[in-house]
HTML snippet that shows the backbone in 3Dmol.js (N, CA, C, O; Angstrom):
<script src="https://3Dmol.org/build/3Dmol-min.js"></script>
<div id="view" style="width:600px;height:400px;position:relative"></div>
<script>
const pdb = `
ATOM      1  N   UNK A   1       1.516  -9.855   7.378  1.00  0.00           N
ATOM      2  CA  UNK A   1       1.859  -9.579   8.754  1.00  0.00           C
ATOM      3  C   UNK A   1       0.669  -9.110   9.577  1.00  0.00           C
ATOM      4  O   UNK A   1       0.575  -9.160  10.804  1.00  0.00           O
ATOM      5  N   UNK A   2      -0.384  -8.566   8.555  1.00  0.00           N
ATOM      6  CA  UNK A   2      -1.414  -8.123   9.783  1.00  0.00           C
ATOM      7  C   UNK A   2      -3.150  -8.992   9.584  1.00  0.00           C
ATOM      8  O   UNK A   2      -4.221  -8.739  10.135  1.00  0.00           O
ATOM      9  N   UNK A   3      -2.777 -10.042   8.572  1.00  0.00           N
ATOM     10  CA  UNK A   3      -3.662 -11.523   8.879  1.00  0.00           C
ATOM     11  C   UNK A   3      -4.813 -10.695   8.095  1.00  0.00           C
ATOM     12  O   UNK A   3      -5.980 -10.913   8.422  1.00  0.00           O
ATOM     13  N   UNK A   4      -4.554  -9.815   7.140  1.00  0.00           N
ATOM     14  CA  UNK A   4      -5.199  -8.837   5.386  1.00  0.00           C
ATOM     15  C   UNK A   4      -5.925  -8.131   6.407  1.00  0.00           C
ATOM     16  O   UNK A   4      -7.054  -8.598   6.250  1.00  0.00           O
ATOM     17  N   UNK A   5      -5.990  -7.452   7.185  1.00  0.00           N
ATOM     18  CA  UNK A   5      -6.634  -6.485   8.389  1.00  0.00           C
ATOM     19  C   UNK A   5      -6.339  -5.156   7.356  1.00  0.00           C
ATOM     20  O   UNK A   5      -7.062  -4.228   6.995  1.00  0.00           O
ATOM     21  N   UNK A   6      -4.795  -5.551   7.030  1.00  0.00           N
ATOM     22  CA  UNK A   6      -4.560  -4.170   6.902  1.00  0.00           C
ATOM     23  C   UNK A   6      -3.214  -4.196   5.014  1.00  0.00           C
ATOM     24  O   UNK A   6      -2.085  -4.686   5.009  1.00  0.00           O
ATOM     25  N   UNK A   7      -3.801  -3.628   3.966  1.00  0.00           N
ATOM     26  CA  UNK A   7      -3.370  -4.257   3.047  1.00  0.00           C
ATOM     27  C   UNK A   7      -3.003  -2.559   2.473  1.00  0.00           C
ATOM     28  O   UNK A   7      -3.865  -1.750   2.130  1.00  0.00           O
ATOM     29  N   UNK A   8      -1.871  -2.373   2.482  1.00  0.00           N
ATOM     30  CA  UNK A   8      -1.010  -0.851   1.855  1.00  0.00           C
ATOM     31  C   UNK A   8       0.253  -1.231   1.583  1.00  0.00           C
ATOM     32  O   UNK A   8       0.803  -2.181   2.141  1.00  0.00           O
ATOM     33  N   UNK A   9       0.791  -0.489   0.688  1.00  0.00           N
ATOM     34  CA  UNK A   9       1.665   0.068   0.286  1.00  0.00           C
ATOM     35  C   UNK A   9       2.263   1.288   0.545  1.00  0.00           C
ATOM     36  O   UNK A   9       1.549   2.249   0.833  1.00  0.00           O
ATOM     37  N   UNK A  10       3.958   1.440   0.462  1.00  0.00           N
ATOM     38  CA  UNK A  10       4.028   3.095   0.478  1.00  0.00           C
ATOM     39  C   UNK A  10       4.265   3.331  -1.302  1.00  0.00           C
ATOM     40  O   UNK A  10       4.387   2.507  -2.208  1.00  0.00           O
ATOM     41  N   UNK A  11       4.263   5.390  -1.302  1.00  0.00           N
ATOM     42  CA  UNK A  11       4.468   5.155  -2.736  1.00  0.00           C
ATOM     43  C   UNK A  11       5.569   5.407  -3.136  1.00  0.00           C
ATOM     44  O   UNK A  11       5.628   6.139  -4.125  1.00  0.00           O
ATOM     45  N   UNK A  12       6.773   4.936  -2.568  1.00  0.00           N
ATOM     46  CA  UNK A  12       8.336   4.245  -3.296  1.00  0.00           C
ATOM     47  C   UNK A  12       7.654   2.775  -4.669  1.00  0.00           C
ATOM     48  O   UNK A  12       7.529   2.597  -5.880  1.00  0.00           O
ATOM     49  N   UNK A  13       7.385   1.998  -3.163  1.00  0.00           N
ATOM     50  CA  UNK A  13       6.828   0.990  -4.150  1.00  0.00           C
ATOM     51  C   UNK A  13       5.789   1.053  -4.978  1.00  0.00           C
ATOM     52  O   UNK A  13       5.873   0.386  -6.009  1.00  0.00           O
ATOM     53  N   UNK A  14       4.854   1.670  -4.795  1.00  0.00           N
ATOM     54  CA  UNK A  14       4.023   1.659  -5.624  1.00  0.00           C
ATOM     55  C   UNK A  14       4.213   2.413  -7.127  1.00  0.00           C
ATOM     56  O   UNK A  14       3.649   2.069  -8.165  1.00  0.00           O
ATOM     57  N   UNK A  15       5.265   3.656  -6.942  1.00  0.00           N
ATOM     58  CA  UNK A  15       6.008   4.187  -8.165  1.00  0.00           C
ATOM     59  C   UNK A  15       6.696   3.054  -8.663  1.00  0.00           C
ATOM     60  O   UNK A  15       6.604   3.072  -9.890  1.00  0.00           O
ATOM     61  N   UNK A  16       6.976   2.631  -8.492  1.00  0.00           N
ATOM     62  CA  UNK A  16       7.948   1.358  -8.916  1.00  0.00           C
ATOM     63  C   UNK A  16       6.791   0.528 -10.259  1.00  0.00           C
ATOM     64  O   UNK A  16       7.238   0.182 -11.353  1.00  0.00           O
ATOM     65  N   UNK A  17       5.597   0.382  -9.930  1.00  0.00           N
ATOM     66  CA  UNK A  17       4.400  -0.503 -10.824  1.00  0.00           C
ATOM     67  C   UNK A  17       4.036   0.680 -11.962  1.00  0.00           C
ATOM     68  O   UNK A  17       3.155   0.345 -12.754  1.00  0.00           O
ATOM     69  N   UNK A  18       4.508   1.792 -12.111  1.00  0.00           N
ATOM     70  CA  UNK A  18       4.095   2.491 -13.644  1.00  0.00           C
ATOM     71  C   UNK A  18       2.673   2.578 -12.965  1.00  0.00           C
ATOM     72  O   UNK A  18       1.928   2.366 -13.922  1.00  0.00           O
ATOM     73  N   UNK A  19       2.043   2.730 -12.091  1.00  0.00           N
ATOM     74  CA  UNK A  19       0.663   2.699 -12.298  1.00  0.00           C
ATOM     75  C   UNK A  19       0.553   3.699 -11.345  1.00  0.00           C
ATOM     76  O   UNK A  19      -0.662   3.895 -11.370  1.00  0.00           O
ATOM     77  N   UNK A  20       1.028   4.502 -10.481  1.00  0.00           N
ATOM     78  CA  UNK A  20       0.817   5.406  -9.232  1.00  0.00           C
ATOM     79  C   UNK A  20       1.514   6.552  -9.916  1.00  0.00           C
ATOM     80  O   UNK A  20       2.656   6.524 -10.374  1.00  0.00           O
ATOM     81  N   UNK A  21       0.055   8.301  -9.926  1.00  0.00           N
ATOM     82  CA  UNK A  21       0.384   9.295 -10.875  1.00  0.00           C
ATOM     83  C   UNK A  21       1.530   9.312  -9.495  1.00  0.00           C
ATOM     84  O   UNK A  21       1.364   8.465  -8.618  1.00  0.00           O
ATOM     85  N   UNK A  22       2.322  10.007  -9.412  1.00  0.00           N
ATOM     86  CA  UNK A  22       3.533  10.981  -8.552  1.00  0.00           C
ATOM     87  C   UNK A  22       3.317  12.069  -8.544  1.00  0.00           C
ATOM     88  O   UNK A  22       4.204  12.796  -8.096  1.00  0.00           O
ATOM     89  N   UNK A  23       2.291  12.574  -8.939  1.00  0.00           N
ATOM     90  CA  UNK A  23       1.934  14.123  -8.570  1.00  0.00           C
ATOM     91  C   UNK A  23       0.694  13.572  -7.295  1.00  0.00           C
ATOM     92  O   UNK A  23       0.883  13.676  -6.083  1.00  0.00           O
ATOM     93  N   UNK A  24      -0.072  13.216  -7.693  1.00  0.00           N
ATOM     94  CA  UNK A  24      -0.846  12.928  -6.630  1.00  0.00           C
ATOM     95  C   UNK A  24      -0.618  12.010  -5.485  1.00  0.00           C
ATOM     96  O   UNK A  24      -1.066  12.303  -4.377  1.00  0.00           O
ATOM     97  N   UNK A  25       0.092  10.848  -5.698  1.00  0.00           N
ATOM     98  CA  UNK A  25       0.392   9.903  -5.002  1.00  0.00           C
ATOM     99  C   UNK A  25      -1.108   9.108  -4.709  1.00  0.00           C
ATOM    100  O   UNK A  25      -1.595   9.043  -3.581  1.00  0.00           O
ATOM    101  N   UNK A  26      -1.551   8.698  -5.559  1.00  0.00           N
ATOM    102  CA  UNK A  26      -2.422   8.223  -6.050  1.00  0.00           C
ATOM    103  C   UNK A  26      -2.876   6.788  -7.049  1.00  0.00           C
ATOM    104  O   UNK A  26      -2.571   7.196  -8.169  1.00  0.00           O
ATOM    105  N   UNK A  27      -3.208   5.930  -7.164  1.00  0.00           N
ATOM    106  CA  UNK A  27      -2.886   4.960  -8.470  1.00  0.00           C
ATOM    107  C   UNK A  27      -3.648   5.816  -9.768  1.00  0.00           C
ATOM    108  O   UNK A  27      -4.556   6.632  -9.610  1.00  0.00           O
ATOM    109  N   UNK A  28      -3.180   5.507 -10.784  1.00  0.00           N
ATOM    110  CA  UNK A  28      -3.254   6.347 -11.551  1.00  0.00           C
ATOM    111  C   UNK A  28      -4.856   5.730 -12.717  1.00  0.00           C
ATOM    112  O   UNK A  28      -4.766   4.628 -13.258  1.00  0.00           O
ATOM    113  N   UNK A  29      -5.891   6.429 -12.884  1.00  0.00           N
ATOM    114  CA  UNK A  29      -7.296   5.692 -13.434  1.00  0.00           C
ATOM    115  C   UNK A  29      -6.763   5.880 -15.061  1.00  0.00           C
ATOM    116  O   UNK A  29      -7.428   5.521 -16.033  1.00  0.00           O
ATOM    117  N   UNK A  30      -5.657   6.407 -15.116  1.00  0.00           N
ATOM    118  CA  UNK A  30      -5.466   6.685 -16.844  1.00  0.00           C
ATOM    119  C   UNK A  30      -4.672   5.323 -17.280  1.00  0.00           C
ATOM    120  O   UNK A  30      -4.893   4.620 -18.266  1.00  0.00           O
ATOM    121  N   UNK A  31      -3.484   5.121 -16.053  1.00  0.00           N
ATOM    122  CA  UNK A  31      -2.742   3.724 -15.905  1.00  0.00           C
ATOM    123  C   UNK A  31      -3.627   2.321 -16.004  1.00  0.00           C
ATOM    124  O   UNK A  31      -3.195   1.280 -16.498  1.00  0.00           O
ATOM    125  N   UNK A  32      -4.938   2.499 -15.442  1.00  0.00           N
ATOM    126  CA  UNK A  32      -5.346   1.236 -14.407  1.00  0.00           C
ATOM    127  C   UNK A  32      -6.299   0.882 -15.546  1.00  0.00           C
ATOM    128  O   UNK A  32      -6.290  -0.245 -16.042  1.00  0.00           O
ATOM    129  N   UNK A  33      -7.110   1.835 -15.952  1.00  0.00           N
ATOM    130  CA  UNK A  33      -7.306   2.023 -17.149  1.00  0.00           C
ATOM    131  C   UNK A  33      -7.097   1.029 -18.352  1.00  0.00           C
ATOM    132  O   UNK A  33      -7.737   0.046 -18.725  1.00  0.00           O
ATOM    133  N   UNK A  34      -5.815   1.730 -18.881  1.00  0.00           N
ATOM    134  CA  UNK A  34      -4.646   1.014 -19.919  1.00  0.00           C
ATOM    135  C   UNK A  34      -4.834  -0.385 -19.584  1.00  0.00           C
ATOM    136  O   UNK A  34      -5.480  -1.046 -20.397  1.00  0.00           O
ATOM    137  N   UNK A  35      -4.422  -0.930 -18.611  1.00  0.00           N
ATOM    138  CA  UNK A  35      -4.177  -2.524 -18.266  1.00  0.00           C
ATOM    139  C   UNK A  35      -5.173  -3.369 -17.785  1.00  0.00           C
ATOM    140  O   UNK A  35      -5.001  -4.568 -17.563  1.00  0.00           O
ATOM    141  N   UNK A  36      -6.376  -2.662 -17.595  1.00  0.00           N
ATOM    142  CA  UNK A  36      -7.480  -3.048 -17.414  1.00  0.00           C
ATOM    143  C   UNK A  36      -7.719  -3.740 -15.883  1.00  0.00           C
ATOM    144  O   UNK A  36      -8.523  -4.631 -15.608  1.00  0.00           O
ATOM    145  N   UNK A  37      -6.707  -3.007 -14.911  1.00  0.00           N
ATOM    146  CA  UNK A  37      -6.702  -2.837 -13.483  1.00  0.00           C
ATOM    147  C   UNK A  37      -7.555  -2.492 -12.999  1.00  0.00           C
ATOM    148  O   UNK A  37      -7.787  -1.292 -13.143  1.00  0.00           O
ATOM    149  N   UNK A  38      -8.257  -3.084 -12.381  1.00  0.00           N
ATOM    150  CA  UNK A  38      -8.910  -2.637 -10.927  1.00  0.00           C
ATOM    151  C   UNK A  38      -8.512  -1.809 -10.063  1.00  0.00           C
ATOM    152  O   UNK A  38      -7.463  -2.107  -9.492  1.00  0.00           O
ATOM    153  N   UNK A  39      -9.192  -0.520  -9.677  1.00  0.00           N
ATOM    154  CA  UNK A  39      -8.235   0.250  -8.251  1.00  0.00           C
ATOM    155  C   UNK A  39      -8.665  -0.963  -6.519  1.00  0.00           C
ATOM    156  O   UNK A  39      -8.064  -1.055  -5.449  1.00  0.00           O
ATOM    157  N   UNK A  40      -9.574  -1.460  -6.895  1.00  0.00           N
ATOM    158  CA  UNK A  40     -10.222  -1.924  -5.800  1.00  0.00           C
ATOM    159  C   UNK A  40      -8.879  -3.414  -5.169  1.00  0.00           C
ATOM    160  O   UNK A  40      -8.434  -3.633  -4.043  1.00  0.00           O
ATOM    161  N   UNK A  41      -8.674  -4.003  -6.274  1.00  0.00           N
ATOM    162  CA  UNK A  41      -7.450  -4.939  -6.457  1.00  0.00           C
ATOM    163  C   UNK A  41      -6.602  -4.565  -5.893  1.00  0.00           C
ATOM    164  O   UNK A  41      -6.024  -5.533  -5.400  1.00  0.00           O
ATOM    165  N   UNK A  42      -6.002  -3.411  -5.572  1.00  0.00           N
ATOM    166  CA  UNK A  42      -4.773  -3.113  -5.393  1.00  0.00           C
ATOM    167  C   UNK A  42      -4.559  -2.177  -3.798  1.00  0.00           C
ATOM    168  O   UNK A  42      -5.508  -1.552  -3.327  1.00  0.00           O
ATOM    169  N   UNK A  43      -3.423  -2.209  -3.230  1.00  0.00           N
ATOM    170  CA  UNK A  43      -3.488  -1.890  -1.778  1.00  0.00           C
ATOM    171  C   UNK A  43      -3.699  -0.332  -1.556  1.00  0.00           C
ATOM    172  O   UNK A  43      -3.858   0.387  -2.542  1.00  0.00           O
ATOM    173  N   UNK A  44      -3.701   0.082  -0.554  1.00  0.00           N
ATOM    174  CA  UNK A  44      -3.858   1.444  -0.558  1.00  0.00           C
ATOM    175  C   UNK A  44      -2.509   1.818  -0.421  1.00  0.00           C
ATOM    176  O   UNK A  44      -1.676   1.093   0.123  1.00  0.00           O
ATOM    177  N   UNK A  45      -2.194   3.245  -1.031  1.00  0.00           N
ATOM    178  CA  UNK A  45      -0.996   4.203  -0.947  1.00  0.00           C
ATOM    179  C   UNK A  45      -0.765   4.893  -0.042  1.00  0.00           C
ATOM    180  O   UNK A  45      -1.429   5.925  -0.135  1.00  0.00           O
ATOM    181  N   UNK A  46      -0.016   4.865   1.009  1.00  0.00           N
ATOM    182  CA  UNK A  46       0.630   5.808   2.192  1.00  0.00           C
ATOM    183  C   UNK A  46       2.198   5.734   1.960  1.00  0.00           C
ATOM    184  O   UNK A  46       3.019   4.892   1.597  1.00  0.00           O
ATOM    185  N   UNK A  47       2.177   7.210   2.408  1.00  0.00           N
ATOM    186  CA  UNK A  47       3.569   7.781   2.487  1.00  0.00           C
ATOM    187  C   UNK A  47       4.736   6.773   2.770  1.00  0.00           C
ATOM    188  O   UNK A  47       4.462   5.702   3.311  1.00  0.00           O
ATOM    189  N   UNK A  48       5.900   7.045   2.459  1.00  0.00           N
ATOM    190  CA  UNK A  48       6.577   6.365   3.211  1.00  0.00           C
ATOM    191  C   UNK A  48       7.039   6.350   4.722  1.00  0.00           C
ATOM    192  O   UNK A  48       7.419   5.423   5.437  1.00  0.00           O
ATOM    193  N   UNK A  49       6.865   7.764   4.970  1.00  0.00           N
ATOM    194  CA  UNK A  49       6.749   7.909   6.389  1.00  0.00           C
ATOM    195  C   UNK A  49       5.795   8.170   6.949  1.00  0.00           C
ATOM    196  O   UNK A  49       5.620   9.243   7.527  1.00  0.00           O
ATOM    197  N   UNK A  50       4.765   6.995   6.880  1.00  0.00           N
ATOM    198  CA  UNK A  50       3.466   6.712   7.486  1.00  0.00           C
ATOM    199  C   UNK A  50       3.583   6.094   8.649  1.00  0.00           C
ATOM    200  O   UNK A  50       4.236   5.062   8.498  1.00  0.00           O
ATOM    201  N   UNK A  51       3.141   6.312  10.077  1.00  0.00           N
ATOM    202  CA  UNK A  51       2.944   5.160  10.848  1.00  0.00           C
ATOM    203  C   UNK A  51       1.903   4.493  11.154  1.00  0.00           C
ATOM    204  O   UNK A  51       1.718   3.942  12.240  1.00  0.00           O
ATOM    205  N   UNK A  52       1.177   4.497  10.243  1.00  0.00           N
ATOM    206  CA  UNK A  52       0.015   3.632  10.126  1.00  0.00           C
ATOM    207  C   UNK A  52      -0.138   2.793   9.310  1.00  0.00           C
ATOM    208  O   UNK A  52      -1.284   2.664   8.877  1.00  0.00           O
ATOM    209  N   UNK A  53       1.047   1.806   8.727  1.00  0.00           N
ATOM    210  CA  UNK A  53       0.479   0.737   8.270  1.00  0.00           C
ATOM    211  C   UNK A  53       0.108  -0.700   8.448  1.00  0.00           C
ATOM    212  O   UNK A  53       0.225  -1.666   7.694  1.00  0.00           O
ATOM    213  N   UNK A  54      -0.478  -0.544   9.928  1.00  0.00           N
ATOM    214  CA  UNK A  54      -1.253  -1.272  10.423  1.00  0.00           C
ATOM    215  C   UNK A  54      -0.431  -2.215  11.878  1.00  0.00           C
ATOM    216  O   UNK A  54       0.548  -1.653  12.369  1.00  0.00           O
ATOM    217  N   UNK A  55      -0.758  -3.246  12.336  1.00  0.00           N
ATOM    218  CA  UNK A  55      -0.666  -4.160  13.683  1.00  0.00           C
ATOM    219  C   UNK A  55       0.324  -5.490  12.863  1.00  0.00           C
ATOM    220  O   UNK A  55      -0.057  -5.783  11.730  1.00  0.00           O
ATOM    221  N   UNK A  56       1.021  -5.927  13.183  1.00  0.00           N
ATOM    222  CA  UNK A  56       1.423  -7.095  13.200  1.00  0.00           C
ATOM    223  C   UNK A  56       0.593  -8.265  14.401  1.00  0.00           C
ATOM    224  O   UNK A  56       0.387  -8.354  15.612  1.00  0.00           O
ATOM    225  N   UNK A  57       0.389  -8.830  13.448  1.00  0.00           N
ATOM    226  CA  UNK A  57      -0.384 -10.143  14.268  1.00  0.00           C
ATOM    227  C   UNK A  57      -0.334 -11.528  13.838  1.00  0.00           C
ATOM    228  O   UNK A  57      -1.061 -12.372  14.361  1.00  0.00           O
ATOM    229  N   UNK A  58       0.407 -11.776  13.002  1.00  0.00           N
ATOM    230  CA  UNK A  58       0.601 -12.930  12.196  1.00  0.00           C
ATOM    231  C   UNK A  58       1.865 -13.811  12.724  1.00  0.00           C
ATOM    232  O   UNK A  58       1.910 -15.024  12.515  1.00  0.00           O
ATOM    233  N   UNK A  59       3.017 -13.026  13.510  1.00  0.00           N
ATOM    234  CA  UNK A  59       4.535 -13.343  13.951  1.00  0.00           C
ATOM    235  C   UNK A  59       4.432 -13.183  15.619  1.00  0.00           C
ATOM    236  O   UNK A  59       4.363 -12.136  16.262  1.00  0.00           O
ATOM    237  N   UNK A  60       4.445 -14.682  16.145  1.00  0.00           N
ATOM    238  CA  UNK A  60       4.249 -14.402  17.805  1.00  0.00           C
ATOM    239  C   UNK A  60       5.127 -13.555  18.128  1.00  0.00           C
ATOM    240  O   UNK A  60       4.613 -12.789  18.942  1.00  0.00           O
ATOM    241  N   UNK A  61       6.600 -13.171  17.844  1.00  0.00           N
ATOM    242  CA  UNK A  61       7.471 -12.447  18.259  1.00  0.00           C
ATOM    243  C   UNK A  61       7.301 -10.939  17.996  1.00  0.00           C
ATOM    244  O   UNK A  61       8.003 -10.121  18.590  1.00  0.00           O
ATOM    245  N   UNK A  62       6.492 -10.629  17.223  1.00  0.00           N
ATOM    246  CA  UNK A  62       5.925  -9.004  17.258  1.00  0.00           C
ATOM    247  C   UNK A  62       4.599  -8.877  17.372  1.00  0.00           C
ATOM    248  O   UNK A  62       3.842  -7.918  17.225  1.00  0.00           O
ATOM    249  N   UNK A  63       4.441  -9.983  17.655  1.00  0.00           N
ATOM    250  CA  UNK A  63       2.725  -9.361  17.617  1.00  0.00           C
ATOM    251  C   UNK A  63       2.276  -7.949  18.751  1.00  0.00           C
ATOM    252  O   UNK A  63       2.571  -7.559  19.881  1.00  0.00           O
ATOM    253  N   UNK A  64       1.487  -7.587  17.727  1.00  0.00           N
ATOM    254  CA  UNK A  64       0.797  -6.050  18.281  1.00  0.00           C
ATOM    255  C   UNK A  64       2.043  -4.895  17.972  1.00  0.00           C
ATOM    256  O   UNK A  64       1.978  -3.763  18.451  1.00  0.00           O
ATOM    257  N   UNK A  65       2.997  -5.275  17.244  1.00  0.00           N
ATOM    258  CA  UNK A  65       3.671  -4.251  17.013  1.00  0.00           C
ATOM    259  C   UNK A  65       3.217  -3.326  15.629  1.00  0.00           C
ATOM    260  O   UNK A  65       2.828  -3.761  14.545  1.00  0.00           O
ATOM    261  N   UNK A  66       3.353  -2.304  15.934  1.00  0.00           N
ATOM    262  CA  UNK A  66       2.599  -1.154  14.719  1.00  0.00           C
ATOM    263  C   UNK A  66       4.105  -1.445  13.738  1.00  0.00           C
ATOM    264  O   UNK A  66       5.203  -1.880  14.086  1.00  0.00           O
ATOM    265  N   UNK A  67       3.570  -0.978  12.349  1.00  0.00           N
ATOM    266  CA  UNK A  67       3.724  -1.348  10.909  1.00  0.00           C
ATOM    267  C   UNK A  67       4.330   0.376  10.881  1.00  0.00           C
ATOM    268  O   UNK A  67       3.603   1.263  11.328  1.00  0.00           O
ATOM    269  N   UNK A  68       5.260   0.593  10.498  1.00  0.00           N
ATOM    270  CA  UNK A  68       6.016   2.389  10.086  1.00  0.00           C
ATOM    271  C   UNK A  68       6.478   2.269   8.932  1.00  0.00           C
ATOM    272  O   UNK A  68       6.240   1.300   8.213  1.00  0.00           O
ATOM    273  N   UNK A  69       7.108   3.124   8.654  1.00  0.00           N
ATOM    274  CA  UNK A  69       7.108   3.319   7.078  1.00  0.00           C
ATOM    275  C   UNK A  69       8.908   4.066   7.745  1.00  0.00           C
ATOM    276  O   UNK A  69       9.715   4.537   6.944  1.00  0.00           O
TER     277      UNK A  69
END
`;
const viewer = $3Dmol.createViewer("view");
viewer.addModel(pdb, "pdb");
viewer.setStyle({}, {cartoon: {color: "spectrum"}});
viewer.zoomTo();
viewer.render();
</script>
């Protein structure tokens, strides 16, 4: 939706992949580790009630609309 400008996750989902500690809200280097993950690979973690996850610009019908959590 935001044409890879802007590439996150919140961490509902990202708890969901076994790989994000939940104390920190963080991806986890002990996880990433294990599976031989990249942190760089993977999107960044914001809250779920973030309003910053970024511009829609990809859908003429929202474009420029901000991304919320």
């Amino acid at each position: 939706m935001t044409n890879g400008k802007s590439i996150v996750t919140d961490s509902s989902n990202a708890s969901r992949t076994m790989l994000m500690d939940i104390e920190t809200l963080e991806w986890s280097e002990k996880m990433l580790s294990e599976f031989g993950i990249y942190k760089d690979c993977l999107a960044e973690i914001k809250k779920s009630s973030s309003d910053d996850f970024g511009i829609a610009t990809d859908i003429d019908a929202i474009n420029c609309v901000p991304i919320t959590g």
